[in-house]
C-alpha positions in Angstrom: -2.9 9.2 -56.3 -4.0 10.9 -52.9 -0.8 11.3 -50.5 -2.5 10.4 -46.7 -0.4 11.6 -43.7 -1.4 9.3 -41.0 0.7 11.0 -37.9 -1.2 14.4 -39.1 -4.6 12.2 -39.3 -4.1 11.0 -35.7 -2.7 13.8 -34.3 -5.8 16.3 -36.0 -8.7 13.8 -35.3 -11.4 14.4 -32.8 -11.9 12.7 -29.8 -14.9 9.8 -30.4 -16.6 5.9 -29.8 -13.2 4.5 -30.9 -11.1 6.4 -28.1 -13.1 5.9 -25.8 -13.1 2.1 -26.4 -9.2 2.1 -26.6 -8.7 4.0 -23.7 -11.7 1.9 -21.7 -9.8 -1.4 -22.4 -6.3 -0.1 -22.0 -7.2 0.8 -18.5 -9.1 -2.1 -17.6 -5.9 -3.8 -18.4 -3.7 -1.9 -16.8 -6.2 -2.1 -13.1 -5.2 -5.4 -13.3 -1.8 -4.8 -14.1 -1.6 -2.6 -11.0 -3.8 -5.3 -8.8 -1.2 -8.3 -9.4 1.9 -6.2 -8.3 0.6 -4.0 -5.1 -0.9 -7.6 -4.0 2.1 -8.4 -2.5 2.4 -5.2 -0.3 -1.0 -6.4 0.8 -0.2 -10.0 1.9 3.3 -9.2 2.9 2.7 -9.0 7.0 0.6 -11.8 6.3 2.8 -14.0 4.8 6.3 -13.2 6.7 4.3 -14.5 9.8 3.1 -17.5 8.2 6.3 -18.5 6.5 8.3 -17.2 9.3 10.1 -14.7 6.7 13.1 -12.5 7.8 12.6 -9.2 6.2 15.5 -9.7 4.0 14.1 -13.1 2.8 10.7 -11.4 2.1 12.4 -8.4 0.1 14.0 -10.6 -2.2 10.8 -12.7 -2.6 9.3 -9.4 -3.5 11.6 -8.5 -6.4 10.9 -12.1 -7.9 8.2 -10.2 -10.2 10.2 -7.2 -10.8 13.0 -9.0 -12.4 10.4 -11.0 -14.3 8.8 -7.1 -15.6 12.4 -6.5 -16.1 13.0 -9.5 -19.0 9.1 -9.1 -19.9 9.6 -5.4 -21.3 13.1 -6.4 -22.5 12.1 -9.2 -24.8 8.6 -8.2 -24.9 8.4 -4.5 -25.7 11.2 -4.9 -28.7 9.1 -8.1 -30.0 6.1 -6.3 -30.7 7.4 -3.7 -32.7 7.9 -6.7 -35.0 4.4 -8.7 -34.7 2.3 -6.1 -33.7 1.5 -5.1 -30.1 -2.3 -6.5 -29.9 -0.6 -10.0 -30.2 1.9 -9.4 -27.4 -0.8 -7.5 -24.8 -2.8 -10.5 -25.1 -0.3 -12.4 -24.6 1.0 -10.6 -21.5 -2.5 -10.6 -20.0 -2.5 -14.7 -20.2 0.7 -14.9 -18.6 0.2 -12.4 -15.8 -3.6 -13.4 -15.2 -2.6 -17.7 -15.0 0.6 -17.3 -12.7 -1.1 -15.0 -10.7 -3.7 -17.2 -9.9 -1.1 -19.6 -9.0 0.6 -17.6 -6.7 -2.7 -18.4 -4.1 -1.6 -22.1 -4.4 1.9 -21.8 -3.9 3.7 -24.0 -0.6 6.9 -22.6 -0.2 8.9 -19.6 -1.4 10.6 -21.2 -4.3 6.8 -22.2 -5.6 5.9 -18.6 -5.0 9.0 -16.9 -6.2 8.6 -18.9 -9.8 4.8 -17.7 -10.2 5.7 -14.1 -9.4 8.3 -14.5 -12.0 6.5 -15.4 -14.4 3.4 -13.4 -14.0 5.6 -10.0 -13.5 7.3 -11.3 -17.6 3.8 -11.1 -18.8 3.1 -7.6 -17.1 6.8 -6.2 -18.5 5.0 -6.6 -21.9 1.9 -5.2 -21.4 2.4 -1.9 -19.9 5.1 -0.7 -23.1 2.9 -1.8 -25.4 -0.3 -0.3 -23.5 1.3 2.9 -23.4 2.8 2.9 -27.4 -0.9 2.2 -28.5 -2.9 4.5 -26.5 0.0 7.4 -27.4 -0.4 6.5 -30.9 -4.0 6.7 -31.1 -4.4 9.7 -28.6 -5.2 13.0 -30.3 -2.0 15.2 -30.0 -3.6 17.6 -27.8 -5.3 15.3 -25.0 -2.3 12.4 -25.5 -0.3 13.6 -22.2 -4.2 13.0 -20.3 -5.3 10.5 -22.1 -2.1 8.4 -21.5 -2.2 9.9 -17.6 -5.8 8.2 -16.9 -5.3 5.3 -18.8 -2.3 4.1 -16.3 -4.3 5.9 -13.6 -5.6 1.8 -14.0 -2.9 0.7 -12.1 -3.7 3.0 -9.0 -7.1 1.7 -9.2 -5.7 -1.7 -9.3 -3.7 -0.9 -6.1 -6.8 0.5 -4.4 -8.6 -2.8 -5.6 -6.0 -4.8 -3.9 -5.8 -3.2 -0.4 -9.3 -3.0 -0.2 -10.2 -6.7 -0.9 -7.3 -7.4 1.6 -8.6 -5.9 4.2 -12.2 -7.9 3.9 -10.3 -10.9 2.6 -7.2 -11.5 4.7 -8.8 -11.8 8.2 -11.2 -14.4 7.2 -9.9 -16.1 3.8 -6.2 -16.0 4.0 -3.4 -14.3 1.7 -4.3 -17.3 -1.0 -7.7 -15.4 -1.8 -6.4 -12.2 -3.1 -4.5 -14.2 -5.4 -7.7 -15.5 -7.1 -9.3 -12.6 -8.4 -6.4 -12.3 -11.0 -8.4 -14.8 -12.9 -11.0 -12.1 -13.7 -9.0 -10.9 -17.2 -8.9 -14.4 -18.5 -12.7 -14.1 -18.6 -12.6 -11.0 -20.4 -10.0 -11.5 -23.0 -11.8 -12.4 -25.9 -13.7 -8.6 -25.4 -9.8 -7.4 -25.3 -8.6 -8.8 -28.1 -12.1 -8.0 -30.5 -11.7 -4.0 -28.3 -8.3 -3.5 -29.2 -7.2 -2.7 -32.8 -3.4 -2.8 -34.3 -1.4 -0.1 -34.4 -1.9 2.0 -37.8 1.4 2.5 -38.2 2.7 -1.1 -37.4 -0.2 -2.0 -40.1 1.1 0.4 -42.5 4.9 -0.5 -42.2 3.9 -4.1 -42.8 1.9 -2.7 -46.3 -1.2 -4.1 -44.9 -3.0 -0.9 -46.6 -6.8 -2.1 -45.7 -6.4 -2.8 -42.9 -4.8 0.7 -41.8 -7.3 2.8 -43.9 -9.7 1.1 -41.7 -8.1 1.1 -38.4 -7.6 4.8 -39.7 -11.4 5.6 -40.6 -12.2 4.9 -37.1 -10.1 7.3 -35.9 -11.1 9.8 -37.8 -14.5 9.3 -39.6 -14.3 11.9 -42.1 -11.5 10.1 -43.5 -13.1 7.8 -46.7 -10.8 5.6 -48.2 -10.3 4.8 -51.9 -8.0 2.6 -53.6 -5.3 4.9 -55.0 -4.5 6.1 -51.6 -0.9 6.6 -50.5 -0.6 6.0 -46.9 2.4 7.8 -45.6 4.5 8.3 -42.5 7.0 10.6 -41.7 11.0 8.5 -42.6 11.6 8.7 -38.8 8.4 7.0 -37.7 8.7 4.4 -40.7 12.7 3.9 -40.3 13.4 -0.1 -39.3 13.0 -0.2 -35.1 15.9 -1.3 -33.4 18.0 -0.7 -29.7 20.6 1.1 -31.6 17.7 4.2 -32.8 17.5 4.7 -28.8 20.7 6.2 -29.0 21.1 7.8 -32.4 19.9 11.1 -33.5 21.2 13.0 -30.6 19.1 10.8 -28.3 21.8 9.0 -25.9 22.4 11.6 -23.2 18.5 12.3 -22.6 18.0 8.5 -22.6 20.7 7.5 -20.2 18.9 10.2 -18.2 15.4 9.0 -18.6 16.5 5.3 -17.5 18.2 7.0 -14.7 14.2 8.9 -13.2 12.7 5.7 -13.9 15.1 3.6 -11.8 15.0 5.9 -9.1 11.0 6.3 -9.2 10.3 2.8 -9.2 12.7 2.4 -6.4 10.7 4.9 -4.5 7.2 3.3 -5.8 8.2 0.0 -4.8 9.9 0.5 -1.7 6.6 2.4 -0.5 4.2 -0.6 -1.8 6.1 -3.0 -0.6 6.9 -2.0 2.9 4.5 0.6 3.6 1.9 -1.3 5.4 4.8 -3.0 7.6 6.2 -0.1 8.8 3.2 1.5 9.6 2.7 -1.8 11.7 6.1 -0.9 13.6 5.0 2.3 14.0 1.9 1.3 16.1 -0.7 1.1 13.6 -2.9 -2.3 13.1 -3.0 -4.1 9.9 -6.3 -3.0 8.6 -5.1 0.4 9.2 -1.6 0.0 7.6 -3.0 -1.3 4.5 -5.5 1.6 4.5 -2.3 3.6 3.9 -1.7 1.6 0.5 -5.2 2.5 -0.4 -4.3 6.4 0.5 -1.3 5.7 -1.6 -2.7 4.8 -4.6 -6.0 7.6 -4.3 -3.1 9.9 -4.3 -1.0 8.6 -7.5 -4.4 8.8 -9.4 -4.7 12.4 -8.6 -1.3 13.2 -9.6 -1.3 11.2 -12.6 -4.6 13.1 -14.1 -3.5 16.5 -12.5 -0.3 16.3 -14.3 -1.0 14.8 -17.1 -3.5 17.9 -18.0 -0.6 20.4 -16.6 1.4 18.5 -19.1 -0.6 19.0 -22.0 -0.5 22.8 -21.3 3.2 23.2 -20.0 6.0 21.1 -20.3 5.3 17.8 -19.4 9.0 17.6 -18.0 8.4 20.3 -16.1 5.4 19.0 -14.0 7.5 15.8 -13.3 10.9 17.6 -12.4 8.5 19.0 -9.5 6.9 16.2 -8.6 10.1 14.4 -8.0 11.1 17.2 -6.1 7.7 16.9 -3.7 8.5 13.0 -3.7 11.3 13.5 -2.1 9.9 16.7 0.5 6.7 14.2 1.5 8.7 10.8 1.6 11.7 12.0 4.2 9.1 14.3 6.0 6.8 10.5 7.1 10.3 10.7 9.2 8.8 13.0 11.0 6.2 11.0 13.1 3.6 14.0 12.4 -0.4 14.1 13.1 -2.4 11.3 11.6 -4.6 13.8 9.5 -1.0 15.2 8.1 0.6 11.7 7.8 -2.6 10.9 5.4 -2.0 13.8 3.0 2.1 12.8 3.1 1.0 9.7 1.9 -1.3 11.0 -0.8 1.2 13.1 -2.0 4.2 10.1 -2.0 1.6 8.4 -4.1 1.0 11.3 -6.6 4.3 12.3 -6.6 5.9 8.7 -7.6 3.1 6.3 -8.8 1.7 9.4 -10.5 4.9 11.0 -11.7 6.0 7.3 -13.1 2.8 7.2 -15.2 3.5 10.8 -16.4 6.8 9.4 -17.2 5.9 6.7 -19.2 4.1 9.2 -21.3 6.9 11.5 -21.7 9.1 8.4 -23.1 6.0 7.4 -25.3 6.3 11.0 -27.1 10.1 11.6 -27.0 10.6 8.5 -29.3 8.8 8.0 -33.0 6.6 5.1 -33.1 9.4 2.7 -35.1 11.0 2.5 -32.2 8.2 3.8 -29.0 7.8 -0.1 -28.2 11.4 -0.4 -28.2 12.1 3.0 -26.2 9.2 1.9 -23.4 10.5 -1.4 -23.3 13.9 -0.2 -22.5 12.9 2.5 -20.1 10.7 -0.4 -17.8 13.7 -2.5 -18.0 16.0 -0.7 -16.7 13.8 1.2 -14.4 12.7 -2.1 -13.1 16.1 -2.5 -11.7 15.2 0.3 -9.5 11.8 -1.8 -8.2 14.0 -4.7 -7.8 15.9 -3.0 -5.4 13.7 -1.1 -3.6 12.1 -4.0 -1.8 15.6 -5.4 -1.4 16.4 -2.1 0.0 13.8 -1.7 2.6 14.2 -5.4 3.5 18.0 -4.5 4.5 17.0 -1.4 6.2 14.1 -3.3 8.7 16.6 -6.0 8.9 19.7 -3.6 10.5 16.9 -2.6 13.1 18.1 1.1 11.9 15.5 3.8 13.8 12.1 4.0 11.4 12.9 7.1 10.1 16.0 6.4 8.2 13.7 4.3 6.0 11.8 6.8 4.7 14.6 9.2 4.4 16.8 6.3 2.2 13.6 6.1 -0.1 13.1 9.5 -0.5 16.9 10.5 -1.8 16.0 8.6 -5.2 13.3 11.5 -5.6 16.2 13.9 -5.6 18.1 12.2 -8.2 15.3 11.7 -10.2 14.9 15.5 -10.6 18.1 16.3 -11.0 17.8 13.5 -13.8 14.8 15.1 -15.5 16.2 18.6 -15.7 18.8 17.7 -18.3 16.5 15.9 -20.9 16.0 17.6 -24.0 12.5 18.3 -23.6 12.0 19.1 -27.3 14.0 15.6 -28.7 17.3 17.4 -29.5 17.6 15.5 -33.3 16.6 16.0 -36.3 14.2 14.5 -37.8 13.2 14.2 -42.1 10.1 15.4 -43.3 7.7 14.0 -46.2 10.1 15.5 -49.0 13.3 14.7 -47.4 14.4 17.6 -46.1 15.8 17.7 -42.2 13.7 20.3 -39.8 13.9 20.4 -36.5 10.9 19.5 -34.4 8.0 21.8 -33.8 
């Protein structure tokens, strides 16, 4: 019998066709992903004049999809380290894409609210599951890029959005950008043939063929035969479950990881939400205020790929303890009222310093947990950082609401930045726990 180690398989294989195609797909998905939520940065002027919204009213009509992310990467992320996370990306891709497209027909803010529900469950269960699969497949040297341009998608997304805005909104209406979200449902059957299972999900579930296979194409020089043992290490095979979040030494350094992800996606959201409406109070037309979106998200794509390769060759908490850090330096400094050509580079860096940092993020969870539970760990880690998007809307709803001077909104969403730092610097960058190897005997962590 021939003993296979499938983590040392991924982890040692070369880069080929079959990442590519992975990491093409996963961030094709993920443009969209991006697309459906900055969409309503984009028509929010628009609509708060046609529905006559009060800023608080539109805030809270702004979280409607946050708290639906929130439940989707509760109940979804946790649910596909039991059926397999191809099944539940699909999945989330039919639900976003549908309810999306529904939005454009929506009458009233209760019609609207329920679609942007909906559609923000299915996107709480793609991105986890997104993230756990390209991090599984991603060679261990290039996983910390690879998983930085794959959710670089969602800045693209964003870009996507505020561009078609500006051409669509002054002649089609807010409804039209809500159409395009129908593009995925076209291309899902591609998705779902693209995308393979996870090999480990496949080996945990004894379905030995089809992991030898899956395996093969990840690294070619691998040729199955019958009497091989597929193996993975006890921790990555152990049974998945909330509980392993908090075991192992684990619980202080994820308390503190939910902690930077609410505060970063209070920050992201506050600034996609609101952005192109205060830069309409400060004097700037709407074409031009959604421009800054745009600026926003060229910024967090930068950042994300930056850091990701920093990350790769430092410590990939390090990179984001200082870009939280400049999150929170470019965010209060908009305060400022400064040049345009400077107020366009404070932008770019808000959006590579929080869109980009929160992708980076999302690929520090991915590798701080073993792939029983990565699903799980992601899962928990959106939902709880969602709470954080939730309020950041809500947040900069109350502030434009009090009539408080413009600058003490972009000081209140740059404080999370701070926290979010301070957060980061405690987590045990190297998984303080122990973990079993092949023949049972407890090292530490190389």
């Amino acid at each position: 019998m021939r003993k296979i180690d499938v983590n040392q398989v991924i982890d040692d294989a070369r880069f080929n066709k079959f990442h590519w195609r992975v990491l093409f797909w996963s961030t094709l998905i993920l443009i969209f992903d991006g697309y459906d939520l900055v969409v309503y940065g984009v028509v929010l002027p628009s609509l708060m004049n046609e529905w006559k919204l009060t800023p608080v009213q539109a805030g809270t009509l702004g979280s409607c999809a946050l708290f639906g992310m929130m439940f989707g990467a509760l109940i979804l992320g946790p649910l596909a380290d039991k059926i397999g996370r191809r099944r539940v990306i699909a999945g989330g891709v039919v639900l976003f894409s549908i309810f999306t497209v529904l939005t454009g027909f929506a009458t009233d803010t209760t019609q609207f609210g329920i679609c942007r529900f909906i559609a923000g469950f299915g996107i709480g269960g793609v991105m986890p599951n997104a993230v756990a699969l390209i991090s599984e497949f991603a060679p261990k040297k290039l996983r910390s890029t690879l998983v930085a341009i794959m959710f670089s998608g969602y800045s693209v997304g964003g870009m996507l959005s505020a561009g078609l805005g500006v051409y669509l909104l002054p002649t089609q209406g807010w409804q039209s950008v809500f159409y395009f979200a129908a593009v995925p449902l076209i291309l899902l059957p591609f998705i779902l043939q693209a995308l393979p299972e996870s090999v480990l999900f496949t080996v945990r579930k004894g379905q030995v063929e089809k992991a030898q296979e899956i395996l093969q194409r990840i690294e070619p020089s691998y040729i199955p035969r019958s009497d091989d043992d597929l193996s993975v290490s006890k921790v990555e095979a152990s049974k998945g479950g909330v509980m392993q979040l908090f075991s192992e030494g684990r619980m202080a350094s994820t308390l503190l990881l939910w902690a930077s992800c609410f505060c970063c996606l209070l920050m992201i959201y506050a600034l996609s939400s609101w952005l192109p409406k205060l830069m309409i109070n400060a004097g700037y037309g709407l074409g031009s205020s959604i421009m800054f979106l745009m600026i926003l998200n060229l910024g967090a794509i930068v950042g994300a790929i930056g850091g990701g390769w920093l990350g790769d060759r430092f410590q990939l908490k390090n990179v984001l303890v200082v870009l939280f850090i400049i999150a929170a330096v470019s965010i209060s400094s908009l305060s400022l009222n400064p040049p345009t050509a400077v107020l366009y580079f404070l932008v770019a860096a808000a959006g590579a310093s929080t869109i980009g940092a929160q992708i980076l993020a999302w690929a520090y969870v991915a590798q701080f947990y073993p792939a029983a539970v990565r699903s799980t760990g992601l899962g928990w880690a959106s939902a709880v950082g969602r709470t954080g998007a939730i309020v950041g809307p809500m947040l900069g709803g109350f502030l434009l609401g009090a009539e408080l001077p413009l600058h003490y909104n972009f000081i209140a969403f740059a404080i999370p930045g701070a926290v979010a730092a301070l957060a980061m610097m405690f987590v045990h960058s190297r998984q303080n726990q122990r973990q079993v190897s092949m023949t049972g005997k407890a090292v530490l962590p190389e």
